[in-house]
N, C-alpha and C positions, 0 to 999 in steps of 0.2 A: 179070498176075494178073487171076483174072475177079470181076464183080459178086459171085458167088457165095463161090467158093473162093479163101482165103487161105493161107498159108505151112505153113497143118496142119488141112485141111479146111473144113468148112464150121461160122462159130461165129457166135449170135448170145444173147439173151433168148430162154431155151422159151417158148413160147407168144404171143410177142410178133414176135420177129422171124425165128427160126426154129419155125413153126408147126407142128402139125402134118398141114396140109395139105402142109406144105414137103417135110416129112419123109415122107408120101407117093411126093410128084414124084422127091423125092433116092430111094427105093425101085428105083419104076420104070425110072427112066431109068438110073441103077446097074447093075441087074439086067440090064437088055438091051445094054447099049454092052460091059459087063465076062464074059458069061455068050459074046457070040458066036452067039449062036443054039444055045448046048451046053445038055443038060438036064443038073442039079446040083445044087449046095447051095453057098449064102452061111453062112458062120458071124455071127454078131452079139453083140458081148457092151458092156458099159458099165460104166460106175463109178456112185457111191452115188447120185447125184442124183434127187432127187423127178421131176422133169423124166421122167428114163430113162426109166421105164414106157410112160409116154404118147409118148414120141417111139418108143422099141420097138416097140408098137405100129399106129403110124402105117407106118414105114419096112418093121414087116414085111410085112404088108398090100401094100405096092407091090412091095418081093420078091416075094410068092405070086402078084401077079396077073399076073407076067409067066411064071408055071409054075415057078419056081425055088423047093426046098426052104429051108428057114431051121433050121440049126443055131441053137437060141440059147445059149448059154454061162451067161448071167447074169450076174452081177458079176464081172469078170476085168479085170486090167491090158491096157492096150495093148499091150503085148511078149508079152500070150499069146496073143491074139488073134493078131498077127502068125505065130505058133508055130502054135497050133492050126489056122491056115487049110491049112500045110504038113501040119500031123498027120493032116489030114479029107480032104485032095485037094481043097479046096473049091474054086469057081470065084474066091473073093473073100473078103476079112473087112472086116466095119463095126464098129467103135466109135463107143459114144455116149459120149460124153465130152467137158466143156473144159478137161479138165487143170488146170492150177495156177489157173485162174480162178474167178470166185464165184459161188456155187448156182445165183442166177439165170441164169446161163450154161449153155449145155449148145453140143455139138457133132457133127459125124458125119464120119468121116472113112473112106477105103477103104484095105484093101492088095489086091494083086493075088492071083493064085494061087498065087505064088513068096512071100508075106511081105513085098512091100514095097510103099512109099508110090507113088500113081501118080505117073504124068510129067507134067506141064502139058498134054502134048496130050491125053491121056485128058482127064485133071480137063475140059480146054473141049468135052471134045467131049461129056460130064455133062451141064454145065453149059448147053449150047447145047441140050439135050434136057428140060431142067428147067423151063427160059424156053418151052419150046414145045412144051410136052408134050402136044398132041394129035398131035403128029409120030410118034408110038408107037402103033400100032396094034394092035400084038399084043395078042391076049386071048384066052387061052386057057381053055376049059371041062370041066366034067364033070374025070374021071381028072390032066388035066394041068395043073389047079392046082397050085402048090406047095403044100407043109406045113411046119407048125413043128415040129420033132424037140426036144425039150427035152434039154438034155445039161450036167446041172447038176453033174456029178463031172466032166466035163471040163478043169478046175482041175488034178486031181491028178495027169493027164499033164506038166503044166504043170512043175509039182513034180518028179515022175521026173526031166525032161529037164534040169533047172537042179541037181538032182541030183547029175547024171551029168558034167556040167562042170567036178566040186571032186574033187581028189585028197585022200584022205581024211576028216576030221570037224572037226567046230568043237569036242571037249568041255573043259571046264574056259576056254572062254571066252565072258565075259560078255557081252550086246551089246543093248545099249539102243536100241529102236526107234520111233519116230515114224510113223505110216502113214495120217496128214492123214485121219482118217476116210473115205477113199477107197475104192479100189477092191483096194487090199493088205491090209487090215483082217485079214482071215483067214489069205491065204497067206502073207503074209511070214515071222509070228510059228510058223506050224504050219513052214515050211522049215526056220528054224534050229533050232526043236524037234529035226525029223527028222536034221538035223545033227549033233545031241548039243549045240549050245549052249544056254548058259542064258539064259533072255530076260525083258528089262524092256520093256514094253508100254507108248506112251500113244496116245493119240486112236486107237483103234481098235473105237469105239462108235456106228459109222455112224446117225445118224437119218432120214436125207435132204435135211437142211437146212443139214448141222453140217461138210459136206467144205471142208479148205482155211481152217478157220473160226480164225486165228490158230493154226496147224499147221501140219506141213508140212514140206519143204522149201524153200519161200518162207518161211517163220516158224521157223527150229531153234533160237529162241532157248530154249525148254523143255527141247528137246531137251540143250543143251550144259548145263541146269544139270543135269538129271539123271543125264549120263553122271558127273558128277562128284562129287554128288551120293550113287548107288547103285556108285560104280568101277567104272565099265563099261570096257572095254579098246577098246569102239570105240561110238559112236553111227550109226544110218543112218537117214537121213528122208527121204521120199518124198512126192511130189507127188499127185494128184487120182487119176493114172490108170496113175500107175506106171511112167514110161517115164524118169524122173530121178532123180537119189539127188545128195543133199547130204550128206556124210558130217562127224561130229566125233572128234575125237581123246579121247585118254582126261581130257586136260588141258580141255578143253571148246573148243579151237579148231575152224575152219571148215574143213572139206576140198572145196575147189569141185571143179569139173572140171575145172581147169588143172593141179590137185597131183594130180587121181585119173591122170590120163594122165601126168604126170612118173613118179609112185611106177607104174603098173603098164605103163606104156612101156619102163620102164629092166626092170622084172622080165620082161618076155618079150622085148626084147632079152638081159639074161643067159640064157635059156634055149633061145634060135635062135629063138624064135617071130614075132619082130616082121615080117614081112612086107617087102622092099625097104628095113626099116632107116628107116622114117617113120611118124611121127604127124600125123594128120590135123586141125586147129584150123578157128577161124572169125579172122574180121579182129578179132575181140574178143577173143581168145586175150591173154592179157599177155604181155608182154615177157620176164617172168622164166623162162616156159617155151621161150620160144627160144633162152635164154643158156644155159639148164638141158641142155637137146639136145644144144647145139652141144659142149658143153664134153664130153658122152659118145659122141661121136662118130655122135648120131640128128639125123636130119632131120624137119624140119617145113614140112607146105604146108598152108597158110591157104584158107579159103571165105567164099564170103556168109553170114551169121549164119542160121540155120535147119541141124536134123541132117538132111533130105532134102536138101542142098546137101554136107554129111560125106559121108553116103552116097555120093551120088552120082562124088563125087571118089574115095573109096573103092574103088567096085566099079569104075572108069573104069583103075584104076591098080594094083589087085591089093594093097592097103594092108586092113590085118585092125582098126587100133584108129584110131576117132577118135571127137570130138565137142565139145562145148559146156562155156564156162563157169557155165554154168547146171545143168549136171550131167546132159544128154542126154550119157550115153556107147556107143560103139556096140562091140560086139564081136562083129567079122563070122564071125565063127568060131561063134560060138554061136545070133546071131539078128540079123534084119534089120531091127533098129529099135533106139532108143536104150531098153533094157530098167535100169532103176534097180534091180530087187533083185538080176539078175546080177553088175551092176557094183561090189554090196555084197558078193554073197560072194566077186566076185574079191577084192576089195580084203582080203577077210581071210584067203585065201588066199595072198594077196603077204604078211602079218604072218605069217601061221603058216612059211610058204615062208623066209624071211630072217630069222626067230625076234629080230624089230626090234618094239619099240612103235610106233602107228601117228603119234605126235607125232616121230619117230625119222623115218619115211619121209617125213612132211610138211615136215621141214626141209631135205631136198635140194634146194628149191626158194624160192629167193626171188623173191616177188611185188614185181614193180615197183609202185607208187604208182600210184592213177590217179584224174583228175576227171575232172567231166563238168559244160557248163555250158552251157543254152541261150539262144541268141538270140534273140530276136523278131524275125521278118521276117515281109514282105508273103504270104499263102499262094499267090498265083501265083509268087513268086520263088522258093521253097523248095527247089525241084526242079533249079532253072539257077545256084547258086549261083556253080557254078565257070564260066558264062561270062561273070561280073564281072573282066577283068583283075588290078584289082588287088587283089579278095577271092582268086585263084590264086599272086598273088606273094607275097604277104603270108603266105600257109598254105606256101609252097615256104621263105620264108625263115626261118619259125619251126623247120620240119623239119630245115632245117640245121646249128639253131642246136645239135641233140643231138647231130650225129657220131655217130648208131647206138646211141647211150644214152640213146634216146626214142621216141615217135611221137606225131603226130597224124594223130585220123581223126574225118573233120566228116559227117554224115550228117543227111538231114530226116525231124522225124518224121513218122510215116505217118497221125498224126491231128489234131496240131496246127499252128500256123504256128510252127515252129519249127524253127531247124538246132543239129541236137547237136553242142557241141564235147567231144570224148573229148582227154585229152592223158595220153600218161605217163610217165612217168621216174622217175629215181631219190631228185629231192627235192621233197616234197609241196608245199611253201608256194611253191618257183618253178614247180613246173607249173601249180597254181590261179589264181597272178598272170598268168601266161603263158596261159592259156585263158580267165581273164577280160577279158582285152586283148584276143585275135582275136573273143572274142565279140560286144566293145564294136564291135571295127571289121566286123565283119561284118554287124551291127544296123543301123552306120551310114552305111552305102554300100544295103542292099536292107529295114534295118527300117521302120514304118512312119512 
């Protein structure tokens, strides 16, 4: 991973650490590495943040000076932007966005001309143009400057196409919505309008300061009073930028990512659709959805944590559904990103489809227990954990100790001095004991 670019573009503080002078440089050098020397149009679109303006501005500016037109979208989800790039033939789409993160944050991220996230060679080869961006000489004048194309009903394309993905209507059911003041604010609540559902609305009053502001899908705790609350037959709450859905039951429970691919993995296996007959997880995926597969005769292959590592597994293998416990769900069939309002109205599509309450589809699945506990160690050691003998015996002999009715998985974080112990199984108070123990011993073989 480079200086620049991280696991989902490039994120820092607007104006602080992603300037936007930055945001120029990320422009230019974008434009020319991604365009090919072709003349075109970038699409651009961002969620609610004060920031977006000022960073729009910047990054379009380095689009136009390299000759390249600038679709701008204006306020759109990430999964439409990814759509829209395919709908406009564009050379690329940018989002400004940091998703589930806080105001002060902002980000900028690329899809290609197909809709998806680039590949680390691209992103360094950006990157290496960004750091040295007098290496760009092009500068074109007069006629062959780019322009900005405003294309602010763009949106409703948006809408058609998600549309067009649900076999018949939502009416006569109720559906309580959460849309983190972000960038779904409008379309979510106008979709299931056009749906025929009836819709309870909250944080859908963007100020520019207020995205992700105890909302959300990192925050559904509003969300699950009010499904219950106003008897809503299903909750969906959504992240900054719209590319995740945390779903609740009508009883006010949590429907992560692990129940949303049990309940709509099993529904397009019953109806041929599943693809090679596998769903696609991360190393974080719990246990209970492997127990849950195995037992209906679906498989499951695991990734590094990140849905551009799903994908990638994904399109490598001809597999149609995967993604994250965090509620990045991807569904290749429809769009090439992890799109959170899709994966709402599948999921109500799978209730209407199986004429089940969605607390009904969430109990197919039992969630293993899981802790998490860190270590302190040295920050040069963080990285080499496993070449301590007997911090590798010690995690081999805990792993034993489940016979396949557990795991552990030890990882460092990526910002502090510290190694995550994840452990999970079936009974919470031995796992905790049991992860507080490797942690004690893993502290004190490389802590400080």
């Amino acid at each position: 991973m480079g200086r620049l670019f991280g696991t989902d573009g490039i994120r820092g503080i607007a104006n602080k650490d992603l300037t936007p002078e930055l945001a120029y440089n990320i422009g230019r050098a974008g434009a020319y590495v991604l365009s090919k020397g072709k003349k075109g149009a970038i699409v651009v679109g961002k969620d609610t943040r004060q920031s977006g303006d000022m960073l729009e501005a910047a990054l379009t500016a380095g689009i136009c000076s390299i000759g390249l037109d600038v679709i701008s979208l204006g306020i759109v989800p990430t999964p439409a932007v990814a759509y829209l790039t395919r709908k406009y033939n564009a050379l690329a789409g940018v989002v400004i966005s940091a998703s589930h993160n806080p105001v002060e944050y902002n980000g900028i991220k690329f899809f290609n001309q197909e809709g998806y996230k680039l590949n680390d060679d691209i992103e360094e080869e950006i990157e290496e143009l960004i750091l040295n961006i007098e290496k760009i000489r092009h500068r074109p004048i007069g006629g062959d400057i780019g322009r900005i194309i405003p294309e602010r009903d763009a949106y409703k394309h948006y809408i058609g196409y998600l549309k067009s993905t649900i076999e018949g209507d939502f009416k006569n059911i109720k559906i309580a919505l959460d849309c983190g003041n972000g960038a779904l604010y409008k379309i979510a609540p106008q979709l299931i309008e056009e749906l025929g559902g009836e819709v309870i609305v909250i944080n859908h009053k963007p100020n520019g300061t207020n995205i992700n502001v105890e909302c959300g899908s990192t925050n559904p705790e509003k969300l699950q009073s009010l499904v219950v609350e106003r008897k809503a037959q299903v909750g969906l709450s959504f992240d900054g930028d719209g590319d995740r859905l945390i779903a609740v039951d009508e009883l006010g429970n949590i429907i992560d990512g692990d129940h949303i691919l049990a309940i709509c993995g099993t529904y397009l296996h019953s109806k041929g659709k599943l693809k090679n007959n596998t769903v696609v997880g991360t190393v974080m995926t719990n246990m209970g959805l492997d127990h849950y597969l195995k037992s209906k005769g679906i498989g499951i292959v695991k990734t590094a944590v990140g849905d551009r590592y799903v994908l990638e597994e994904m399109l490598e293998n001809g597999y149609v559904l995967g993604g994250e416990q965090s509620g990045h769900i991807i569904f290749l069939e429809h769009n090439t990103t992890g799109d959170g309002l899709l994966t709402g109205i599948k999921l109500i599509e799978v209730m209407k489809g199986t004429d089940k309450k969605l607390s009904e589809l969430r109990g197919i699945m039992n969630k293993f227990p899981q802790v998490l506990v860190n270590a302190k160690v040295r920050e040069e050691l963080k990285n080499s954990y496993m070449e301590d003998e007997e911090i590798r015996t010690e995690i081999k002999r805990v792993e034993e100790m489940f016979h396949g009715e557990g795991r552990v998985l030890i990882r460092p974080s990526g910002t502090e001095p510290l190694v995550r112990v994840m452990i999970e199984g079936k009974d919470k108070e031995k796992i905790l004991d049991i992860a507080n123990k490797l942690a004690k011993f893993i502290e004190d073989r490389i802590g400080s």
